[in-house]
N, C-alpha and C positions, 0 to 999 in steps of 0.2 A: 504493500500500500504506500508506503512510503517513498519506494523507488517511482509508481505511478504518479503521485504526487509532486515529484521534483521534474519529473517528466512535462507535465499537465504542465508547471509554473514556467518552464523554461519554453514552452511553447507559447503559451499568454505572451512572455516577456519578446520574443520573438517576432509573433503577428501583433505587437502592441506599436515594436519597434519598426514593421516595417509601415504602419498606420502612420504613425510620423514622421515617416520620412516624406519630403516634399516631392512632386513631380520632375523636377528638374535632379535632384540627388541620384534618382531611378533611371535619368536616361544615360545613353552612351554616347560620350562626346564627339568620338569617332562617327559614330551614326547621326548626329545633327549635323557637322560638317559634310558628311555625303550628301543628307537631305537638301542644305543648305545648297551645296553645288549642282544638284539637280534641279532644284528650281531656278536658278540663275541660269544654266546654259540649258538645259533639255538633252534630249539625246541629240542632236541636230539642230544648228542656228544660225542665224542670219542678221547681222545689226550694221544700221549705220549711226555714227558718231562725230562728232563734232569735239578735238580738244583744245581748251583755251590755257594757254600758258601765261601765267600771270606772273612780270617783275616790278618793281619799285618804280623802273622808267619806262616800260613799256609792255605790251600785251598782243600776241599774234597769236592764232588758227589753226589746227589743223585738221582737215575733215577725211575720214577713213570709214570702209567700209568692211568687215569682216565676217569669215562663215568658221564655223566648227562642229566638228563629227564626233562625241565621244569626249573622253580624255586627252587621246592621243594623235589628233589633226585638227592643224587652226592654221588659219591663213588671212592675213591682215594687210590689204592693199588701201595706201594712203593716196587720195583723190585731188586734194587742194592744202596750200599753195599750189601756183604751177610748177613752181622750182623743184617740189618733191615729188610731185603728180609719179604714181607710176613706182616709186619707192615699196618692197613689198617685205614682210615675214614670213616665214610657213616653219612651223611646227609639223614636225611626222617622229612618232616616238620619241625615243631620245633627242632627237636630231631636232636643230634650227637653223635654217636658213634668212641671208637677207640678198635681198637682190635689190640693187644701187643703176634706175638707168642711164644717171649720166654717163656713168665708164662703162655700161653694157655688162655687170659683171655682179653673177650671185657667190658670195662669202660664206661658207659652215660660222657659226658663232660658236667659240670654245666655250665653257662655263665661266670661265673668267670675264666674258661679256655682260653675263646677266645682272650683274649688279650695277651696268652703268646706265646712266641716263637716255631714256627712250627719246629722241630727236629732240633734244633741251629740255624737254618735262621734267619735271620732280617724280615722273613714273621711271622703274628702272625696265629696262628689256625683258623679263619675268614678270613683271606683272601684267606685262600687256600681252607677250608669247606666252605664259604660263606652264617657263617650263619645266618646272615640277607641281607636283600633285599636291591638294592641300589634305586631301585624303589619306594617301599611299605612301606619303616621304614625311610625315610626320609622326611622332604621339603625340595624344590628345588627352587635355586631365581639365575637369569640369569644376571651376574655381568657385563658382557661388551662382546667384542669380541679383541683377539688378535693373532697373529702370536708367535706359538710357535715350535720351530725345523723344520719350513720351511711350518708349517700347519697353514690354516688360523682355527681360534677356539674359540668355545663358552667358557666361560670361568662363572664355574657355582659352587655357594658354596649347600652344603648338609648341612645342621643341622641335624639329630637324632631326631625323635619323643620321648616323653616322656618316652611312654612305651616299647621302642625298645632295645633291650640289645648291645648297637653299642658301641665299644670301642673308638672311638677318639670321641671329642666334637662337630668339622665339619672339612668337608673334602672338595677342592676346585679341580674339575675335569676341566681339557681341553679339550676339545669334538672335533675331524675333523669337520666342516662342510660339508667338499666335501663327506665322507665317513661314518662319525657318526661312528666313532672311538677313543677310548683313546688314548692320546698323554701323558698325565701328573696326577699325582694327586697329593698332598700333603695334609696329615695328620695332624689336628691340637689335640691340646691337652687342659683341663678345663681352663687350664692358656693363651690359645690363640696362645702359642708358637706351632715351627714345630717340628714333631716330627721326622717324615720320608718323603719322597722322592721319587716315583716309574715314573719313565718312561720305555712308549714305545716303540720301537724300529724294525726295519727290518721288514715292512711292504709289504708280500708278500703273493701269492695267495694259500690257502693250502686247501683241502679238497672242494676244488670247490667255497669258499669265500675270499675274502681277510682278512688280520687279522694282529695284531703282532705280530712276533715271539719269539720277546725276551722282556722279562719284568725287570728292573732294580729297586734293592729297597732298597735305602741309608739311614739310620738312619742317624739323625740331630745330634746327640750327640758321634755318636763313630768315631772318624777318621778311615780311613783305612776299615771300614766294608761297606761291599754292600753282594747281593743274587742276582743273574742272573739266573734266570727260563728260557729255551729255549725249544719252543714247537720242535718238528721231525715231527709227524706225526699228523694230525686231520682227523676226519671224520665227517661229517652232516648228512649223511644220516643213520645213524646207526638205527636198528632195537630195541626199548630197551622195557619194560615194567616195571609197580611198582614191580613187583614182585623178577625184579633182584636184587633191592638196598632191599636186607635183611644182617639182622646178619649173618647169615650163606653163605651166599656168601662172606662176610666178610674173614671169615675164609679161603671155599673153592676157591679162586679163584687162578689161577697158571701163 
């Protein structure tokens, strides 16, 4: 009776504790980030963009239009200015390419690339190529939940796997819970400081999913500098295949 007894208590204690735990403690942090990435791109997409570089003495344009298959194909051909007209990215697995048509001439980008500056942005060449996974090349550990710009939200650090070529040391996302959407990220750097800044913003319904339309992305260290990416158009249901994200569509696309 007694053994049943300690039995019975540690079970109470058991289903008492899991009664207190909150919604957020229960989820997998790894599994909101998937969620999270699949309401942003879809299995297949299509977006046109407009980014505004913003400095202290001046502010210039650039409008891109880009598709993506999955994980692991995305191709990013930049439209205006004229000077860059024609300037493209492609992503295929590991691999990034950039293809430059003044010299006629596409480059492999080493990983040493990815952490420089994407055409004078405060965006670095990874975040716009995305070339690692925010899924697959990190661990994920579910720090609390809090209210951030009005969203209630998980609040989840990334560390970088070993062998992942990820440029920052960890990075801390704010998740929607209502929506499993980005709100926030911040950038850390070896030394644990911030580096950069990116919020979400103008959360409206486009191509048949809700999303945000404007991305904002503050370096820690430069006054006066931000990059404001605003989607126009998306599509989800786009028709795409491996076979579009080659080199040579690189070149040929208009």
């Amino acid at each position: 009776m007694k053994a049943y007894n300690k039995t019975k208590k540690q079970l109470f204690i058991l289903i008492a504790g899991m009664l207190m735990m909150s919604p957020a403690m229960a989820e997998n942090p790894r599994d909101i980030i998937r969620q999270m990435e699949d309401n942003m791109r879809g299995d297949a997409s299509y977006t046109e963009m407009t980014m505004e570089v913003v400095r202290p003495r001046y502010t210039r344009e650039v409008s891109m239009r880009s598709w993506s298959l999955g994980d692991d194909f995305s191709l990013l051909y930049v439209t205006a200015p004229a000077r860059d007209e024609g300037t493209s990215f492609l992503k295929r697995g590991n691999e990034i390419w950039n293809y430059v048509p003044n010299i006629d001439r596409t480059v492999k980008m080493p990983p040493s690339m990815m952490s420089q500056s994407w055409m004078g942005s405060d965006f670095t060449n990874d975040d716009l190529v995305r070339g690692v996974s925010t899924v697959d090349d990190y661990t994920h550990k579910l720090l609390r939940t809090e209210d951030m710009d009005g969203y209630t939200c998980y609040v989840i650090e990334m560390t970088p796997k070993p062998e992942a070529p990820v440029v920052f040391e960890h990075v801390i996302y704010w998740v929607s819970q209502k929506h499993y959407l980005p709100v926030k990220v911040e950038n850390y750097d070896e030394f644990g400081d911030l580096v950069s800044t990116m919020h979400f913003r103008e959360f409206r319904e486009m191509g048949g999913r809700l999303m945000p339309t404007i991305f904002e992305m503050i370096p820690h260290d430069r006054s006066g500098h931000k990059t404001i990416m605003t989607t126009h158009k998306a599509d989800f249901n786009v028709s795409l295949q491996e076979g579009f994200f080659s080199q040579q569509n690189m070149r040929d696309l208009r």
